[in-house]
N, C-alpha and C positions, 0 to 999 in steps of 0.2 A: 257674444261670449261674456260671461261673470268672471270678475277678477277671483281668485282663490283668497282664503284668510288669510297667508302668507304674504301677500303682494298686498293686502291692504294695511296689515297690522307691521311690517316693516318699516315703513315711513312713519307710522303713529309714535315708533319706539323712539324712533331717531327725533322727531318732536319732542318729544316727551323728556328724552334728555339733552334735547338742545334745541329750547320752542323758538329761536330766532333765525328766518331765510334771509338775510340780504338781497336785495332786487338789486340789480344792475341795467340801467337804461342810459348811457352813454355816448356821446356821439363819436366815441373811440375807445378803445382797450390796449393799451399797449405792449402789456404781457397780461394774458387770463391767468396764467398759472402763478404770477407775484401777486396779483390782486386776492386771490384763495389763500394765500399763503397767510397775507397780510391781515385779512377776515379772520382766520382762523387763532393768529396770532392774541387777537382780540376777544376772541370767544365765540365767533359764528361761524359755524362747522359745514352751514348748507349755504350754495350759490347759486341765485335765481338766473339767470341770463336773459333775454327776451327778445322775442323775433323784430322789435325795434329798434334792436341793437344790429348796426353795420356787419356784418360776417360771422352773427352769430354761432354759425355753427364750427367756423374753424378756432371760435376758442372756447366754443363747448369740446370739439375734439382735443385739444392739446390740453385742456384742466384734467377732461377726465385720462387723459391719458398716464397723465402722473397720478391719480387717482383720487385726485378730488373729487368729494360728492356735491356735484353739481345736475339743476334742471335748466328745463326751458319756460319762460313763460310768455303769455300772450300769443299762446297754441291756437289758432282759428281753425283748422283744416287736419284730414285726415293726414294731410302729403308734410304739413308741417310736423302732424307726430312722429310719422314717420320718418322724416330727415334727423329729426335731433336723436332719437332714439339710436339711429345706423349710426350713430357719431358720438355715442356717449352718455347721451343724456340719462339722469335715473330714475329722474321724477317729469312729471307735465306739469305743466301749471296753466290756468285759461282764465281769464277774463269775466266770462259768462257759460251756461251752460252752452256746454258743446257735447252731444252725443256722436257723432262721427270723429271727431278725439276722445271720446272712452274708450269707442269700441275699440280702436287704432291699439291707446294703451293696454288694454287687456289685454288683446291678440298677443302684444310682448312683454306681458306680465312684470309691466312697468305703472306703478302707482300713479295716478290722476289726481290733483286739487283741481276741483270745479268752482268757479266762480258762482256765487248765488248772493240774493240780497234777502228776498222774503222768505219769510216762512213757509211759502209752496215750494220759492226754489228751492231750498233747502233739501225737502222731501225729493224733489225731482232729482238734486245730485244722487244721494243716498239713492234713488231708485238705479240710476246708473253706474253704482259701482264706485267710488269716489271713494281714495283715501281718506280725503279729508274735505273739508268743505272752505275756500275762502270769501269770507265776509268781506263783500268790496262795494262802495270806499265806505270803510269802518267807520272815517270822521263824522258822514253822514249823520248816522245816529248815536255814536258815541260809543264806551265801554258800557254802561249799561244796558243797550241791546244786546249783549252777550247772554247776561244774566236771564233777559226776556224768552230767548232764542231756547235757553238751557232747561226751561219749563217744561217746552213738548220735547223736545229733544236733549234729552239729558246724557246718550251716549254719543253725538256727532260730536267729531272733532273739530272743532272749528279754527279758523285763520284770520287774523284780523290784518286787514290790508287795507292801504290807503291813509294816508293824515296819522300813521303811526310813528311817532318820535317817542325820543329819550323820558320826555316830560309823562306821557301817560304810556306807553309800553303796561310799567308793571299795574297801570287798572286795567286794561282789556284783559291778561290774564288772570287779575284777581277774581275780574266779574264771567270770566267763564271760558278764555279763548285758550286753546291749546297751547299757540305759538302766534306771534306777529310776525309781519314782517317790515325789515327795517330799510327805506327809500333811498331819499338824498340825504338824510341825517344821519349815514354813514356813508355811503358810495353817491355822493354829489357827482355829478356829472364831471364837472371841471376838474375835481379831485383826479377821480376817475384817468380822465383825459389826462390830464398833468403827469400821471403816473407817480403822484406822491404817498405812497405805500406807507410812508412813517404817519403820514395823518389817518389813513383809513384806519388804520392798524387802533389810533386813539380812540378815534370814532368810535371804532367797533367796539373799545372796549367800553366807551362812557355808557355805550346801549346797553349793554349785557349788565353792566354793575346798576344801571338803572332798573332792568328786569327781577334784577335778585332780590331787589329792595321789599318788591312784592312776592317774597317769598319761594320761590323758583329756583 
């Protein structure tokens, strides 16, 4: 099953006017729903969560239940689309290509980010339907493999993920990425864990005033 225009260009829009996901990998959450709160406060509207994360799925169900737009990421399996999905989730997010998490997403006309790095993958997400495509780990090659990437591919959306901070966010955008996403440089672990909501909140904001620099 192919995703519809609707299911793909939905997430694009929401990119498009808010290119910043926060990843969350935590070895605790104390409240998901002050942590989105506190993100949001900041200026980052989308919350990555990921199956590394200890119960992720009961605070993927209580964010989205207040209606935070929140996904999951580090999807390996059909069974894992399917769990966060029955629970909330609105977007996937994966690591690497994973085709038995497209199809899964499709089925529930729930947008997919595929993990890809080359230039084949790339083609491969896009062959599967993929909202968008994340560039992982971005650091690897830098903001100017963006710019490379935007040659043959000039309409994929791309995600830059991995070694993305404050400091170069607004080049990956500049040089061609739809949206980043932001690590420990806003949702550090400890923070996290700590439940100090008045720092991520800072965080989030110093990221986003750092995006806008680049024009955003």
């Amino acid at each position: 099953m192919n995703p519809t225009p609707s299911v793909l260009t939905r997430l694009q829009a929401v990119l498009v006017a808010s290119p910043v996901i926060a990843v969350v990998r935590a070895p605790r959450i104390p409240d998901a729903v002050a942590l989105c709160a506190a993100l949001a406060e900041g200026g980052i509207n989308l919350t990555e969560f990921t199956y590394t994360t200890p119960e992720v799925t009961t605070h993927l169900r209580r964010a989205a239940r207040e209606g935070w737009r929140v996904g999951v990421g580090t999807v390996l399996t059909a069974e894992q689309a399917e769990e966060a999905i029955a629970v909330g989730a609105s977007f996937l997010v994966t690591p690497g290509l994973r085709p038995e998490v497209a199809r899964a997403a499709h089925a529930a006309r729930v947008p997919v980010v595929l993990g890809a790095l080359t230039p084949t993958e790339v083609a491969q997400a896009v062959d599967l339907g993929a909202a968008a495509v994340k560039i992982f780990p971005a650091r690897a090659f830098g903001p100017g493999y963006f710019k490379d990437l935007r040659g043959p591919y000039p309409d994929v959306p791309l995600v830059a993920s991995g070694g993305v901070n404050a400091g170069n966010a607004a080049e990956f955008l500049a040089q061609g990425a739809l949206a980043v996403c932001a690590g420990t440089d806003v949702v550090a672990p400890d923070v996290v864990a700590a439940g100090d909501w008045a720092e991520i909140t800072r965080r989030a904001k110093a990221f986003t005033r750092a995006c806008a620099v680049g024009g955003r």
